[in-house]
N, C-alpha and C positions, 0 to 999 in steps of 0.2 A: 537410093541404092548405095549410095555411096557410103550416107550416114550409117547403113547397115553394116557394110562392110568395116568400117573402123570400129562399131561395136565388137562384130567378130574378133577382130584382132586386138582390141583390148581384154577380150574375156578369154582369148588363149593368153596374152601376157600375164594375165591373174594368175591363170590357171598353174604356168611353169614356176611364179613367184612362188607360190603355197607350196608346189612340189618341192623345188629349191629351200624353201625353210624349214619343211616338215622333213627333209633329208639331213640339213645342218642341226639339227633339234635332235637326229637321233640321234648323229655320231657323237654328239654331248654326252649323251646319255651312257652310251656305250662306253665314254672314256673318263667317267663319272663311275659307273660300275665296274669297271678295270681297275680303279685305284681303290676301291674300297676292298680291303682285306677281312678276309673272312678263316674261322679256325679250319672250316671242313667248306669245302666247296670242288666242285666235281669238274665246274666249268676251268678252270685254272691249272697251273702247271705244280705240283704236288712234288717236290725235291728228297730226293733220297740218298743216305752216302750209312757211313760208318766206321768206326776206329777201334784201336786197340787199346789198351792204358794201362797203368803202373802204377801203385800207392803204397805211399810211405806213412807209418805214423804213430803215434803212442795211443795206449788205452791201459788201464789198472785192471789188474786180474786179482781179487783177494789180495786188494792191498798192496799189492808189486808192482811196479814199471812192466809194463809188459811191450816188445815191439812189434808193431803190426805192418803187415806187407799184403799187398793185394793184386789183383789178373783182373783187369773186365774187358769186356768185348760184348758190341751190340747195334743193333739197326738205328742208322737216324732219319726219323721220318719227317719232313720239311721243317729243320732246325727245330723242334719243338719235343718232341717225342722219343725217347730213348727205351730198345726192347732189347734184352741179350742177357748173358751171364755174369755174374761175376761171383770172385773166391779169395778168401782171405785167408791168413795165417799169424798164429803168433808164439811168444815165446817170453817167459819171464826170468827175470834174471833168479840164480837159485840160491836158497838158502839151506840151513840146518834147520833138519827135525828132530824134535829131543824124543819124540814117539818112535825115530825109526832110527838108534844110535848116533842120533847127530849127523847122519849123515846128507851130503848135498839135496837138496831134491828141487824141480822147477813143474812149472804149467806150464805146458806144450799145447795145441789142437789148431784146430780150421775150422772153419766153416764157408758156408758157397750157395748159390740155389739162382732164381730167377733175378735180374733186374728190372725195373723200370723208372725213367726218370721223366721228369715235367723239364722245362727250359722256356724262361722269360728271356726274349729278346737277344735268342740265342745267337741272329744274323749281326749284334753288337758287339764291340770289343772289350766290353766287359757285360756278364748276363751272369745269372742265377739261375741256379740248377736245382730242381728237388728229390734227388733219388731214392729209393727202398730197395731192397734186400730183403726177400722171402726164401727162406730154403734153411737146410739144416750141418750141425755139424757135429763134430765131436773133441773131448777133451781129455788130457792122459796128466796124471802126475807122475812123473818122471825121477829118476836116483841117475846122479849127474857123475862122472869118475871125478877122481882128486884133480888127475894135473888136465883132464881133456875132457868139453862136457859130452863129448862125444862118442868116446869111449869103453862106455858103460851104462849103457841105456836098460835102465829094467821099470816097467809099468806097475807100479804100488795099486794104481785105482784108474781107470778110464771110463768116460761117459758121453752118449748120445743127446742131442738134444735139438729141439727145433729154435729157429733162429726170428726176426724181426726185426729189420734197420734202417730206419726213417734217417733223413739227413739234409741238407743244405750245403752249398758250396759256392763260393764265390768263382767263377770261371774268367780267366782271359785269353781271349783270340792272340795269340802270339804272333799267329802266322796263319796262310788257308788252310794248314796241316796237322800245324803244333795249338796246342788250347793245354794252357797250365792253369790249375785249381786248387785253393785249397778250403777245407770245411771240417764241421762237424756233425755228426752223427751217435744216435744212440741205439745201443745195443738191446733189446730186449731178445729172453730165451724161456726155454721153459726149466721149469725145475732143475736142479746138476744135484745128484749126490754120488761124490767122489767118499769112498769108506777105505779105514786101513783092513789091509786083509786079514791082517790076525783074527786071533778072536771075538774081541772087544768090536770090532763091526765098527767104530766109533767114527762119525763125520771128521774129514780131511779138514772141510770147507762149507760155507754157508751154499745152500742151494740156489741163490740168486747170486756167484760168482762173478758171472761175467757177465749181467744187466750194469751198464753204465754208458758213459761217453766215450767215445773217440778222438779225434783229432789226425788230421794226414793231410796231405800233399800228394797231388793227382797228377799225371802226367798223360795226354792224348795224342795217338798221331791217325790221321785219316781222314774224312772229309766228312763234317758238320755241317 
C-alpha cells in the first residue's frame, strides 16, 4: 500500500514537472517570436505619425542654374513607408534673346502630384530614404522688366507636361521631430515644346528641357 502510494505521488510530481517545462518552453518561444521583426505582421503594434517638410535646391533648366523650392507632406507608416503629396517650383536666372529684341527672358514653372517613399532603418539616426514623385506640371518662358523681374511678366510660350522623379536621400534624425536631408534625384518628363509665337513657330528649347538631375536640402518637422 504504501509502495503504491509513493508511486502515486511520484507520477503526480512528473506530471507538474512536464507542465512546468512545457509552460517555460512556451514563453521562450513567445519571446523568441516577439523579437523577431517582421515588414507586415498583423499580430504587432504598427506605428503611425507624419510631417511636414521644406526643400531647397539646384537643378539646370536648358542649360541655366535654375533654383528649386519645394512643400511635402505625408503619412508615415511604421518608419518605413511614406504616402502624401508633394510640389516643387523653380525659376532660372534670365538672359537675352536675340529672337525676341534681346530682351530679358527666364524659365519659370512647378510641378507637384503623388508621393511615395521607402525608408531603410528609418528608427536610426542616420537612414536612407527612397522617394518618387508621379504627377504633372507646367512650364512658361517668361520677358523679365529691366530694373525688376517682377515687373513685367509677359508668357512668350508655356507648357504642360507629365512628370517622374526617382531619388535617394541621405536622412538625419536631429531630433524626435526635426530629420534634416539631403539627396538627389532625377527628373524625368514627357515631351515640352516651348515655340516663339511669331510666325516662324520655331523651338524656344529642346523638348527634353527639364529631364536631368537635382540636388536639395530637405527639412522635416513631425513624427517619423
Amino acid at each position: 500500500m504504501k509502495t503504491k502510494f509513493k508511486l502515486n505521488v511520484s507520477m503526480a510530481v512528473l506530471i507538474i514537472c512536464l507542465m512546468i517545462s512545457n509552460n517555460s518552453i512556451a514563453q521562450r518561444s513567445d519571446k523568441s517570436s516577439d523579437n523577431y521583426q517582421t515588414l507586415i505582421n498583423r499580430d504587432q503594434n504598427m506605428t503611425h505619425g507624419g510631417y511636414i517638410g521644406f526643400e531647397f535646391g539646384y537643378t539646370p533648366v536648358a542649360g541655366r542654374n535654375a533654383f528649386l523650392s519645394g512643400f511635402h507632406t505625408a503619412w508615415v507608416i511604421d518608419h518605413t513607408i511614406e504616402l502624401g503629396v508633394s510640389t516643387k517650383g523653380f525659376v532660372t536666372n534670365p538672359l537675352p534673346d536675340m529672337a525676341l529684341e534681346n530682351r530679358q527672358y527666364m524659365y519659370t514653372g512647378g510641378y507637384g502630384g503623388l508621393h511615395i517613399a521607402a525608408t531603410v532603418f528609418g528608427n536610426k539616426p542616420i537612414n536612407v530614404s527612397f522617394p518618387v514623385l508621379i504627377g504633372g506640371g507646367a512650364i512658361s518662358y517668361i520677358r523679365t522688366g529691366s530694373f525688376n523681374y517682377y515687373d513685367d511678366f509677359y508668357p512668350e510660350s508655356h507648357y504642360a507636361y507629365f512628370v517622374f522623379e526617382p531619388g535617394i536621400d541621405v536622412q538625419f534624425n536631429m531630433t524626435r521631430f526635426f530629420r534634416l536631408s539631403a539627396g538627389v534625384s532625377y527628373r524625368y518628363t514627357s515631351d515640352i515644346y516651348l515655340i516663339y509665337s511669331n510666325s516662324s513657330a520655331a523651338p524656344i528649347a529642346s523638348p527634353s528641357i527639364l529631364r536631368g538631375l537635382n540636388a536639395g536640402i530637405k527639412i522635416k518637422f513631425g513624427k517619423f
